[in-house]
Legacy VTK file of the C-alpha trace (Angstrom):
# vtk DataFile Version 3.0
C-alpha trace
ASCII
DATASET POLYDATA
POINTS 232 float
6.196 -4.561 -19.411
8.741 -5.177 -16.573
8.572 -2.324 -13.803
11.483 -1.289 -11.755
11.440 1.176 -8.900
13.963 3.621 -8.950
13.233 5.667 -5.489
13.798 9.224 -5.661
15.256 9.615 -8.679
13.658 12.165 -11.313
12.934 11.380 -14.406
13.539 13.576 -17.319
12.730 12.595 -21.429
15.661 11.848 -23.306
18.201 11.531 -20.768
20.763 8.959 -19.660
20.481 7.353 -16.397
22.727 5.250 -14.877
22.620 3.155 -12.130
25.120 1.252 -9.544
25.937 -0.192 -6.704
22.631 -2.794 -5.201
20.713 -1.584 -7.570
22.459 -2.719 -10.160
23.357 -5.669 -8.455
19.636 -6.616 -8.267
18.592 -5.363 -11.755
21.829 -7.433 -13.327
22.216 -10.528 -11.067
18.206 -11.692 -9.760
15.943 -9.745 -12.199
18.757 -10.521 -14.858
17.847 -7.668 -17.262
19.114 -7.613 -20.599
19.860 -4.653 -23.192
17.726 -3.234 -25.060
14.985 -4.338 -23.214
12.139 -2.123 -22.738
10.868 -1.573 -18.628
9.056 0.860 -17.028
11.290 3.049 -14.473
9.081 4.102 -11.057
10.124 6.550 -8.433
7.717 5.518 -5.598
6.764 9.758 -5.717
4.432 9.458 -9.186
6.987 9.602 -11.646
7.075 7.080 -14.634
9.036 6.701 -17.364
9.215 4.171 -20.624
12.874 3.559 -20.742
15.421 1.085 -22.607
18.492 -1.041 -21.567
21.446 1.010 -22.960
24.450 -1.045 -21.346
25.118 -3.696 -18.702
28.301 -3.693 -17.218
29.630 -5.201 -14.528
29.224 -1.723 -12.272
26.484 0.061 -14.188
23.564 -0.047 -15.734
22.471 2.773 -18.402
18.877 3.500 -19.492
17.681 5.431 -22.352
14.402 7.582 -21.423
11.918 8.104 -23.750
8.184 9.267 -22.637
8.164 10.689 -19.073
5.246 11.308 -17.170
4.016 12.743 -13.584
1.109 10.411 -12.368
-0.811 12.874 -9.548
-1.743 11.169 -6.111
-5.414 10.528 -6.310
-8.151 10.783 -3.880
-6.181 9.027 -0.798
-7.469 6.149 0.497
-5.325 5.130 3.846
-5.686 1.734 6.138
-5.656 0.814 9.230
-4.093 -2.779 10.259
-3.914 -4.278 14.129
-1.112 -6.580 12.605
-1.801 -10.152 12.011
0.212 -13.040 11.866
3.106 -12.759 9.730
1.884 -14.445 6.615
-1.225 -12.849 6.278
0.439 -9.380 7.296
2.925 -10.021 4.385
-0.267 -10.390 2.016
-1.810 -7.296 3.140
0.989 -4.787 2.941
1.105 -6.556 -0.701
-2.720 -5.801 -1.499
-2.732 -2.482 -0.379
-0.084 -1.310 -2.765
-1.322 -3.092 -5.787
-4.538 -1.455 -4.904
-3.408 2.181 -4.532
-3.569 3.268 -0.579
-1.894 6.002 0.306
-0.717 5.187 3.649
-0.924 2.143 6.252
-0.938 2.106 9.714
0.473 -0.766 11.232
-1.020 -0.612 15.060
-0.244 -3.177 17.541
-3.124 -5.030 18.912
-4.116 -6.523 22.022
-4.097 -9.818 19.885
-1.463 -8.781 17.392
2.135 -11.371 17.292
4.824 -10.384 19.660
7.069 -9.967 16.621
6.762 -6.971 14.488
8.010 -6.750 10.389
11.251 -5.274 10.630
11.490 -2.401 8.559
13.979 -3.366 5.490
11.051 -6.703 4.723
8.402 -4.530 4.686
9.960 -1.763 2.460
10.893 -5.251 0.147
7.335 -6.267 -0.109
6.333 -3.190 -0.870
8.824 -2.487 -3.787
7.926 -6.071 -5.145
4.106 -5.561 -5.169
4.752 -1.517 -6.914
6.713 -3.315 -9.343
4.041 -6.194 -10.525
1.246 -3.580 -10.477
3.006 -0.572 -12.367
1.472 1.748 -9.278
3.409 4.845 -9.858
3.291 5.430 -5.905
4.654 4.000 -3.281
2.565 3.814 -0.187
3.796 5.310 3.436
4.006 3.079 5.940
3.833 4.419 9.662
3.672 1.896 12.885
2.390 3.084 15.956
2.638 0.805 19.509
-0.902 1.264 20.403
-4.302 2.369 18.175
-4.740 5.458 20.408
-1.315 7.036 19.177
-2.508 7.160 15.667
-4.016 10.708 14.562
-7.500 10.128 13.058
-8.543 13.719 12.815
-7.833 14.072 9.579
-10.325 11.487 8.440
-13.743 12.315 7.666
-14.683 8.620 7.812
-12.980 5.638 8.941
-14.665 2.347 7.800
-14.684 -0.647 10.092
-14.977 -3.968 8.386
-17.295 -6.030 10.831
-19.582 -8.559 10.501
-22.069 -6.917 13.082
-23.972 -4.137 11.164
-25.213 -1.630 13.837
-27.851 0.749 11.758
-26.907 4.114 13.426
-23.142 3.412 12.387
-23.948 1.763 8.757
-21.206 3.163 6.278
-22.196 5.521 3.032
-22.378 3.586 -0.224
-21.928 6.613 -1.746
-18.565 8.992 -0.593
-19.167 12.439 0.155
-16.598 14.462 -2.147
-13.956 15.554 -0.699
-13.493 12.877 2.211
-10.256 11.622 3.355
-11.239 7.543 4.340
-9.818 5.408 6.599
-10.401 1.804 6.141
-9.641 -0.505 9.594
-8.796 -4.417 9.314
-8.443 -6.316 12.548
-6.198 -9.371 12.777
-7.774 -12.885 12.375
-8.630 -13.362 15.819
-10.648 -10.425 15.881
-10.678 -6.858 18.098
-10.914 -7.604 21.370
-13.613 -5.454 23.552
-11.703 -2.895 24.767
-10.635 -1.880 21.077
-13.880 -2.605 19.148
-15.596 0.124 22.312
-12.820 2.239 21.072
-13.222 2.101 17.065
-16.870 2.925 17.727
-16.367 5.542 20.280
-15.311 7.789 16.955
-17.587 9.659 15.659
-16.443 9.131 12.007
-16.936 5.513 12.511
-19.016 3.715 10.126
-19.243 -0.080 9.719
-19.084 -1.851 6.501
-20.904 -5.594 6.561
-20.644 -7.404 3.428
-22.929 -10.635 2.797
-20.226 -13.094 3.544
-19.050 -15.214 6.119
-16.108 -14.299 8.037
-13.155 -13.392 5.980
-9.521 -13.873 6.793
-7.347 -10.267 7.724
-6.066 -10.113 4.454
-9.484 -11.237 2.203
-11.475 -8.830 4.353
-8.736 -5.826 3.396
-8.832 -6.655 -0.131
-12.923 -7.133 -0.076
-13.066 -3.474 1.784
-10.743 -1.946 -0.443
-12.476 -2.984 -3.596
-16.261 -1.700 -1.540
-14.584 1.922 -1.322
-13.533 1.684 -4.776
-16.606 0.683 -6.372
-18.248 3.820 -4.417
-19.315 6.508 -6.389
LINES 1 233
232 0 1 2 3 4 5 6 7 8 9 10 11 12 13 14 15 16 17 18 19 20 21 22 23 24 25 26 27 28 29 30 31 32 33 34 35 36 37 38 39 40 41 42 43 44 45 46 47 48 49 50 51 52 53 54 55 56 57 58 59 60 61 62 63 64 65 66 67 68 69 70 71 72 73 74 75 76 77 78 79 80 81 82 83 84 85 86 87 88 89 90 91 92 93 94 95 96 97 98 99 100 101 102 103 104 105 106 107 108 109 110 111 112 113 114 115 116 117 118 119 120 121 122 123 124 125 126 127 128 129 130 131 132 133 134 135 136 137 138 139 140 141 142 143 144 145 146 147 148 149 150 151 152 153 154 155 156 157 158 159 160 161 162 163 164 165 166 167 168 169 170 171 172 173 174 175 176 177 178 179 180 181 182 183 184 185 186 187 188 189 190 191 192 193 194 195 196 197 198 199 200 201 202 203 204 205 206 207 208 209 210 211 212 213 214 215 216 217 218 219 220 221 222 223 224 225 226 227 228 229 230 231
């Protein structure tokens, strides 16, 4: 079924909603729906609801609500990216909604681009990648100049995907309950010194070496993300 994300808007069974201005534009003109077809509505915030095409007018567009529901925010995971190059960055803000993080930190690197995501593609990407994979929430995205602006106290454990395994910094393959995880991805080129002596300076950092050879940024975020999943 065809998702669209509605943000903010609260959902409520058996009402009316109608919607205008870009939105509508976008709904009527690229996705080209048609009425009384059947789509899922998202609000970014857990809300879903099964809804049908009442109307398309040139203005407005009205949807019929039917079952609503409240999806709770799960056990947050969050990530960690020194940005890559734009391509592979694009991928990764992709795979990290379609796999359920709660929030990514975009830091700058020492070998990250010059040129940062501006805002309004990033917030596209993300809508586009909610919308394919029906994920009721829509992750928080927070950018930061430098890694040691970024609060990590709240984390119980933050993961570093390496392919050096160090034993006295070997990650968990089971999570302790109750753990807030943060997962780190460095860009293709790799930390450079000063940062890896940093990442391991914390002392909730464990390293997570997988039997592989070495994986591109966004390969190694989607093969860490799916090792934290597949924890107990």
């Amino acid at each position: 079924m065809r998702a669209v994300l509605l943000t903010g808007h609260v959902f409520k069974s058996g009402e009316t909603l109608s919607v205008t201005g870009e939105v509508h534009h976008h709904l009527a003109n690229v996705i080209r729906l048609e009425k009384t077809e059947q789509v899922l509505l998202l609000n970014g915030v857990g809300g879903k609801a099964q809804a049908s095409v009442l109307e398309i007018t040139k203005k407005e567009i009205q949807f019929k609500l039917t079952e609503v529901e409240l999806v709770p925010r799960g056990d947050q995971l969050d990530v960690l990216l020194l940005i890559p190059k734009k391509e592979a960055l694009e991928s990764m803000l992709k795979a990290a909604t379609e796999m359920g993080v709660g929030r990514i930190l975009l830091v700058k690197g020492q070998r990250s681009p010059e040129k940062l995501p501006e805002e309004r593609r990033v917030q596209a990407l993300l809508q586009s990648a909610l919308e394919q994979s029906n994920n009721p929430w829509l992750p928080e995205v927070i950018g930061f100049g430098k890694m040691s602006e970024a609060n990590l106290e709240l984390y119980g454990e933050i993961l570093l995907m390496d392919v050096v395994e160090e034993a006295s910094k070997a990650a968990q393959k089971v999570r302790m309950a109750g753990q807030k995880t943060l997962l780190l991805v460095g860009p293709e080129g790799g930390y450079s010194p000063e940062e890896r002596a940093m990442i391991l300076g914390w002392p909730q950092t464990r390293i997570v070496t997988l039997p592989t050879p070495i994986l591109r940024a966004p390969t190694a975020l989607i093969a860490g993300l799916g090792w934290c999943h597949a924890r107990a």
